[in-house]
N, C-alpha and C positions, 0 to 999 in steps of 0.2 A: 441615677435616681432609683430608689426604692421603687415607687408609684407614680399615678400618671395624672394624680389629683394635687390641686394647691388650697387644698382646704384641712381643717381641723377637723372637721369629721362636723354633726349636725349640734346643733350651738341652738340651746335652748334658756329662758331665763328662769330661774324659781322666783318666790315671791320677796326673799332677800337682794335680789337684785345678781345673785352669782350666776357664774357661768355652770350650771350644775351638771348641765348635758352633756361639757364636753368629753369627747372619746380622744383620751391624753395617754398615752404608753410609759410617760415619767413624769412623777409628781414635780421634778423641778420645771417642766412645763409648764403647769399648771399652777406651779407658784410666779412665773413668770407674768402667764396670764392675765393674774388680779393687781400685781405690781404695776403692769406697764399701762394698763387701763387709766388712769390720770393723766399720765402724761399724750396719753394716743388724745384722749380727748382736748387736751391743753395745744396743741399742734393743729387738731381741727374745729378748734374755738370760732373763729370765722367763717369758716366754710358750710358752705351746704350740701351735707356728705350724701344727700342723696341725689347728687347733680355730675357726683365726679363718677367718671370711669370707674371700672374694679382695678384696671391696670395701675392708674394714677394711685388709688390708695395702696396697693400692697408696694409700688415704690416709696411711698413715704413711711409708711409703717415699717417697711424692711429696713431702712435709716433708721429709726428708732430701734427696734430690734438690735440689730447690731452695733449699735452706739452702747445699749444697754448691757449685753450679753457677751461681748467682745473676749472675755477675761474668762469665761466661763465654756468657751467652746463647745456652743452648740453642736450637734451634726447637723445633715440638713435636711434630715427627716424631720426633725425637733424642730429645727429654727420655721420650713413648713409648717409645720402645723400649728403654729406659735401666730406666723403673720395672719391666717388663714384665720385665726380662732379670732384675735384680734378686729380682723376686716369684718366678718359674721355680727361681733358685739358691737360693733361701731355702726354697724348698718340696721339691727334688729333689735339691742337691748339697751343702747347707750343713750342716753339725753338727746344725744343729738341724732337719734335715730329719725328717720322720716315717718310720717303716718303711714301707715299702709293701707290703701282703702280696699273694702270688699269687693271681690269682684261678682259682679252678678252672672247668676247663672243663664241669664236670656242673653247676656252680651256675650261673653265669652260661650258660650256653647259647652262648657265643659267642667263646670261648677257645681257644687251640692247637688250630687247625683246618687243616687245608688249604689251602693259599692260592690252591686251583683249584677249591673244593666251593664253588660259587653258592650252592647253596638249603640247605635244613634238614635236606633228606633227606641230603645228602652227598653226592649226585651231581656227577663231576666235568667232566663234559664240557657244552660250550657250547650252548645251544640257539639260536643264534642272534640273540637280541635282543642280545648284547653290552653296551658300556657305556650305551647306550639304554634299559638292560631297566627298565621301573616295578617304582619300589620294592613294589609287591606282591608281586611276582616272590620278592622274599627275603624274606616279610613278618616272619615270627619273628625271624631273624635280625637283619635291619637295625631293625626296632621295638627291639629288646633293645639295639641295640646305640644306636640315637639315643636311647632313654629313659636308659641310662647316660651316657653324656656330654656330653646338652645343656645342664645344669645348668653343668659345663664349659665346656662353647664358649660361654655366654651371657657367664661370667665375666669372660671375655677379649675381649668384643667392646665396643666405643664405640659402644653401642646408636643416640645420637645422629647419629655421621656413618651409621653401619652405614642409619642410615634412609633417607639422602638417597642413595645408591649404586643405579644403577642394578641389576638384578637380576644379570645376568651377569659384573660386576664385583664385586658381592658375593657371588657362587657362588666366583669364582677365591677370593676370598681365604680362604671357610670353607673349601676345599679343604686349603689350610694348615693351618689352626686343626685339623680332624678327625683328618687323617693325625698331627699332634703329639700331640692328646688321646690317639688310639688307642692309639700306641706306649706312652705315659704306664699307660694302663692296661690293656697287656698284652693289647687284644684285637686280634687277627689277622682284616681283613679283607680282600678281594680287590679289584684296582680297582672291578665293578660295582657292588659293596656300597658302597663309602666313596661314589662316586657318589650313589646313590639315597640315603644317609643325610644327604649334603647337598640334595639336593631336597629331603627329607622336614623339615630345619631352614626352608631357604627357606620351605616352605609357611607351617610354624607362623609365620615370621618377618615375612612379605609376602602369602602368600596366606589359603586358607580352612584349614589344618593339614590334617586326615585325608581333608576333602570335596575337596583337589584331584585326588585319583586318581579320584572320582566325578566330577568336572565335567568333565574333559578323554574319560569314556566317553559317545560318543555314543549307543551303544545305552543308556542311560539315562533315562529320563523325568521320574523324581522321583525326590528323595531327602528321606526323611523320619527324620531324629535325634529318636530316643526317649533322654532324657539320653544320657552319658556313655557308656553300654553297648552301646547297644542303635540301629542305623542299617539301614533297610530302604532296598531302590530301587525300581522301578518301570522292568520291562525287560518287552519286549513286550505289554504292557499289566499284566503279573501283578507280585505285591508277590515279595520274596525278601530273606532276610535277608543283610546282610554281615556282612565281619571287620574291618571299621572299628568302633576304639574309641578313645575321648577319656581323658584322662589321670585327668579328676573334671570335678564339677559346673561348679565354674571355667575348665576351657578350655573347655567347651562357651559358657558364657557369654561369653570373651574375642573367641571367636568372632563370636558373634552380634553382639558392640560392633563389630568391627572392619566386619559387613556393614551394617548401617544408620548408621553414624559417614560412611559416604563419601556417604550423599546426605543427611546433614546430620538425622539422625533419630537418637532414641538408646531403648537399654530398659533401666531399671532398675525399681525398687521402685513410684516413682511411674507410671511408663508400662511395666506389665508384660506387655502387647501389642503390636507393631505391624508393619505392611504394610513390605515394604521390597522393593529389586531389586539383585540384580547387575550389573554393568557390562557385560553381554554380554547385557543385557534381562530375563534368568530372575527372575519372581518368586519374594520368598521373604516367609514370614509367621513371625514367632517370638512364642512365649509363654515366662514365665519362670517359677519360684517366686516370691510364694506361692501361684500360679492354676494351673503346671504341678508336679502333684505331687511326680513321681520325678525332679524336673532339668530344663533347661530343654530343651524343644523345637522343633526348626528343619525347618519345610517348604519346598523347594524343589523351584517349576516349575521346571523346564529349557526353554529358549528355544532350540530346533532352529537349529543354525548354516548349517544349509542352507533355502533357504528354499521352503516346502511351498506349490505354489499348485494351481488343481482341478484339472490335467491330472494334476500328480501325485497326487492323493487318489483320482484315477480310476484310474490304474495299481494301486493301492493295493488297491484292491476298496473305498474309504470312501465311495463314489458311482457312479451309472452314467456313461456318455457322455453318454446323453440329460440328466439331472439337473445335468452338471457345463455343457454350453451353457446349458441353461436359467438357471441362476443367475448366469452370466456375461451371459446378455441381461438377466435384471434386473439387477445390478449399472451396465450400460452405460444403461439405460432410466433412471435415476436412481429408483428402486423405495424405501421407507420398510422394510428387512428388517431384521428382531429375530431372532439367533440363540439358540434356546434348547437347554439340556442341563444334565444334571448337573455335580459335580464333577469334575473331571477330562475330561470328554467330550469337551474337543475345542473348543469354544467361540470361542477367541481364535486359536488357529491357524487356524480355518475364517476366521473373521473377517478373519486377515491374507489368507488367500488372494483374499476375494471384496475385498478394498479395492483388489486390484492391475489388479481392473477400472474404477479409475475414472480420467478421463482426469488426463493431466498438465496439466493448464493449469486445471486446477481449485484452487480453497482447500480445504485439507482440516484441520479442526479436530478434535484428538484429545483428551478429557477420561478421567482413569485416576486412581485413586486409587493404583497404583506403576505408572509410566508402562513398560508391557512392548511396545505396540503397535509394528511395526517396517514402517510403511510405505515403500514404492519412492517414491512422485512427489517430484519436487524441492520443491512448495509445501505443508510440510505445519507445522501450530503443534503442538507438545508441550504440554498443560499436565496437570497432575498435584495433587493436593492435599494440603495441609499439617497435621499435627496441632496439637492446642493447646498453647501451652509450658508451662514449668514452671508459671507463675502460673493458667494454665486460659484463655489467652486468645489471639488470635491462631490461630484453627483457620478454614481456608478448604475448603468443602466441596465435595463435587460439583456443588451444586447452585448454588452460587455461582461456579462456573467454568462452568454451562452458562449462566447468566444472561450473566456475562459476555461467553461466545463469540459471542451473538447481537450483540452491538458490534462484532465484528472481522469481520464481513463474510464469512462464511465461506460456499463452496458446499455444504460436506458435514460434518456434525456428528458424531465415531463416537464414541459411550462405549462405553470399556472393561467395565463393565458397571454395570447399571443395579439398586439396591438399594435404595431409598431415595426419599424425596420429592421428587428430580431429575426423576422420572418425569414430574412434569407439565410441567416448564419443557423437557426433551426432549419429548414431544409437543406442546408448542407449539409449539416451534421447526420439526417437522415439518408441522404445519399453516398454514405462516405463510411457505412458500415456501424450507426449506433441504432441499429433494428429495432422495433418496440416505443421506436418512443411515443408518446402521447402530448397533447393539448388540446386549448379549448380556442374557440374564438368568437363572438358573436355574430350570428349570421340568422336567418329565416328559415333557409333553403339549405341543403347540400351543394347546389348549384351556386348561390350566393357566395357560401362558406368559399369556395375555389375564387371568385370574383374577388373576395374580401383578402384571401393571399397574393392575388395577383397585384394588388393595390400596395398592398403592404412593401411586397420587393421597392416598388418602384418608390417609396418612402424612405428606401435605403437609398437615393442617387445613386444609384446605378443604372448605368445607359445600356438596357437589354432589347432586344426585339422581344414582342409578345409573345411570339410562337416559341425563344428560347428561354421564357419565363413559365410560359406553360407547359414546356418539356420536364425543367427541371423539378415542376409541382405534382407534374403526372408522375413522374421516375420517383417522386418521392413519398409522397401518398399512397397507402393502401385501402385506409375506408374513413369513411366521414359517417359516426353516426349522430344525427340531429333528434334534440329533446324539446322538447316545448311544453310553455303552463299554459295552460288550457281553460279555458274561462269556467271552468265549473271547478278553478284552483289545482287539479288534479294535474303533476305531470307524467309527461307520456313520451316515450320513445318514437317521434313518427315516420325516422326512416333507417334504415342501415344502408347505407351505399357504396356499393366498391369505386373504386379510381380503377379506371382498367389500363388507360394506358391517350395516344393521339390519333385523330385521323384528321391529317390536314393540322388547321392551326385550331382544331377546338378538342379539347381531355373532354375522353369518354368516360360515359362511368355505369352503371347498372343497382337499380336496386334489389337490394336479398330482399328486405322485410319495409311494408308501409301500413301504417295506423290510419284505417277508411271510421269514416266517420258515418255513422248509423241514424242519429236522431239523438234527445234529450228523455231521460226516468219522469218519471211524474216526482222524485226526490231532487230534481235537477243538476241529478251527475246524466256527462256525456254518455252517450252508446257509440260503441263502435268494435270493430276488432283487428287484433294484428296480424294483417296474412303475408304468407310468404307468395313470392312472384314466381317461385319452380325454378329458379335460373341454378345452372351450375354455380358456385360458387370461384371467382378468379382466383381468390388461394390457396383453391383444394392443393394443387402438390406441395404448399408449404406446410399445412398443414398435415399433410404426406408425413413433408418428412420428423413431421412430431408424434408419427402415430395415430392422427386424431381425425383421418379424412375418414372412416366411415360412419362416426357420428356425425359427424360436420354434416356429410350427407342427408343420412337420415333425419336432420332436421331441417332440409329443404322440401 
């Protein structure tokens, strides 16, 4: 397919009755046109052509067409723009065309306006974002005006080629398509408005529909779709509602196919769960009906497109100077550290930052149930895990890609995080000489965090004593450092803890550095600061033997 349009181009009548407008690239088109026009109306003599589908007429009229044309070998750019031209006079210039009634500008909201008033309010002067401006900018207007006539432009498009069209090749040509439909139905918009109402088709068409104006804000965090109505974000650490709304339960859902259909994962009925990521890393997790009540539900992390490493979490106030060396000599000291925190705290970001201390001439094996990890070094493996298909079979877990990873010869193991019976085959794997590795898990406490490995083994059935579960977590662990968001949104580093080692059947441990809390700003960010407790450090001689024990020190 040439283009990604099934139209003639904008089909206007003069006062003879001809087609004068149309935009024909070969006059045997065009003599086709005013030919076949008797018999197109002779075929819809009955009918009520303004009742029928667009689908239903350009089947009937493409029968005619090529009943007519058959000897003369159209292409099918020609025979296109033929039926298209066709469909346009039978609906707008033909006898049998329907009335078209006016549409009022009180009802429709977006009638015989101004052709210089941008926004809702009526204001006519530019505020500068020009043909640029996001469609939020005009949200009532251009919303009213794309929900009127997408049903339209769908009509007219060759969904088919429309797919394989680059994006900006398929913007030119809805530009078309919108400015035709608009004038059709009588509404008056401004170039930045028709702009933004083709973005706003594009999205539905190619991207995520209403979440592209949320994914392109980088002061956004999360974005969390409560059905249809109802979409919160997550901006400076705080929730806030938007004026993003989905058409019904169905586009929310069309949506959700279209995010997990790209890495080969699907949610219906039978799978009304599952983990899935965007192509820019951002995890996202959807549940559907009949498990999400009110409509289906879309959470998405947002995947920072600048990349957060500890110099910058130190600028941030999320760490001190001293705390942000310090995890960096362990990081380089090849150190066993478990990042733990709540939901949301921070976790995987801190994660990405301390992996960007490990060298590059390292293997570095990353296991993730939706693979978001976005490490720097050149040698790094991706692997990710698979649900079960349709039949119930064929599911590849975590724990089965940490077994695996112990085969690929790896220096540094990081899961994404750790949930689950994986637990034991990651502390084997750190006890068995893969130095450095890293994860995350959720926990409260540093204390908790060890509670929460200790649980996990035993998830694995395996029949262990406690005290030979806590040997092995002790022997394997080197630090735990715990993040948390903090109700004034901000996160914060508020422990570094070593694992030191047993006494009896309870793992000791020591903390380097803890976030005391101060009071609240009259701006209502926290007060507090990050001190260190003076204690030696337990991995000064590893980090000996990297060179790095008299800073390490000096920042005790």
């Amino acid at each position: 397919m040439e283009g990604a349009t099934a139209k003639a181009g904008q089909v206007s009548s003069g006062g003879n009755g001809k087609s004068a407008g149309v935009r024909v690239q070969d006059a045997k088109v065009a003599q086709y046109l005013e030919e076949l026009k008797p018999k197109v109306l002779a075929a819809f003599e009955k009918d009520n052509v303004g009742s029928l589908p667009r689908p239903e007429l350009a089947v009937r009229i493409g029968q005619i067409v090529t009943t007519d044309t058959e000897q003369e070998a159209l292409n099918l750019l020609d025979r296109r723009n033929l039926v298209g031209g066709l469909i346009h006079w039978l609906l707008h210039s033909s006898p049998k065309a329907p009335p078209k009634p006016e549409r009022s500008a009180a009802r429709s909201g977006i009638g015989n306006r101004d052709a210089t008033s941008a926004r809702p309010g009526g204001e006519s002067k530019d505020d500068g974002q020009g043909a640029n401006a996001s469609a939020t900018s005009y949200s009532k207007t251009v919303e009213e005006a794309k929900q009127t006539i997408q049903p339209l432009v769908m009509d007219r498009l060759d969904v088919s080629a429309a797919s394989q069209l680059p994006r900006d090749e398929l913007s030119h040509q809805l530009r078309d398509i919108v400015k035709e439909v608009l004038d059709e139905e009588k509404l008056r918009l401004n170039s930045p408005e028709q702009i933004a109402v083709v973005e706003l088709l594009l999205d539905d068409m190619l991207g995520l529909g209403p979440l592209e104006p949320l994914l392109a804000d980088e002061s956004i965090t999360d974005i969390l779709v409560n059905g249809p109505y109802q979409t919160y974000v997550e901006r400076g650490g705080k929730l806030e509602i938007t004026d993003v709304k989905f058409r019904n339960n169905e586009h929310v859902l069309n949506i959700a196919r279209r995010i997990v259909s790209i890495i080969g994962r699907r949610v219906d009925e039978t799978s009304p769960l599952v983990d899935a990521r965007l192509q820019d890393g951002s995890r996202v997790n959807i549940i559907i009906p009949p498990l999400a009540i009110d409509g289906p539900v879309i959470s998405i992390r947002k995947f920072a497109k600048k990349s957060i490493t500890l110099d910058v979490m130190n600028r941030q106030g999320n760490i001190s100077d001293a705390m942000s060396t310090v995890l960096k000599i362990a990081a380089r000291s090849g150190l066993n550290i478990l990042i733990s925190g709540g939901t949301g705290s921070g976790k995987t970001t801190l994660l990405n930052a301390m992996s960007q201390m490990i060298d590059e001439r390292e293997r570095i094996v990353t296991i993730e149930d939706a693979a978001e990890l976005q490490l720097q070094q050149p040698h790094v493996v991706r692997l990710e895990t698979r649900p079960a298909n349709l039949e119930g079979t064929g599911e590849i877990t975590m724990r089965d890609l940490v077994k695996n990873a112990l085969r690929m010869r790896p220096d540094r193991i990081i899961l994404g995080e750790v949930r689950g019976s994986e637990a034991v085959d990651m502390l084997q794997a750190m006890n068995t000489g893969h130095d450095g590795s890293l994860g995350t898990v959720h926990a409260n406490r540093p204390r908790e965090a060890l509670t929460r490995l200790e649980n996990m083994v035993g998830m694995a059935g395996i029949n262990l004593p406690a005290k030979a579960v806590r040997t092995q977590i002790a022997a394997a662990l080197d630090m735990i450092v715990q993040i948390s968001r903090m109700r004034d949104g901000m996160r914060r580093i508020t422990h570094i803890t070593e694992v030191i080692g047993m006494e009896g059947d309870i793992i000791t441990t020591q903390d380097l550095f803890v976030f005391e809390f101060e009071g609240e700003g009259s701006d209502g960010m926290l007060k507090g600061s990050f001190r260190s407790t003076g204690l030696r450090p337990h991995f000064a001689p590893k980090a000996a033997y990297f060179g790095l024990e008299k800073r390490l020190l000096e920042c005790m």
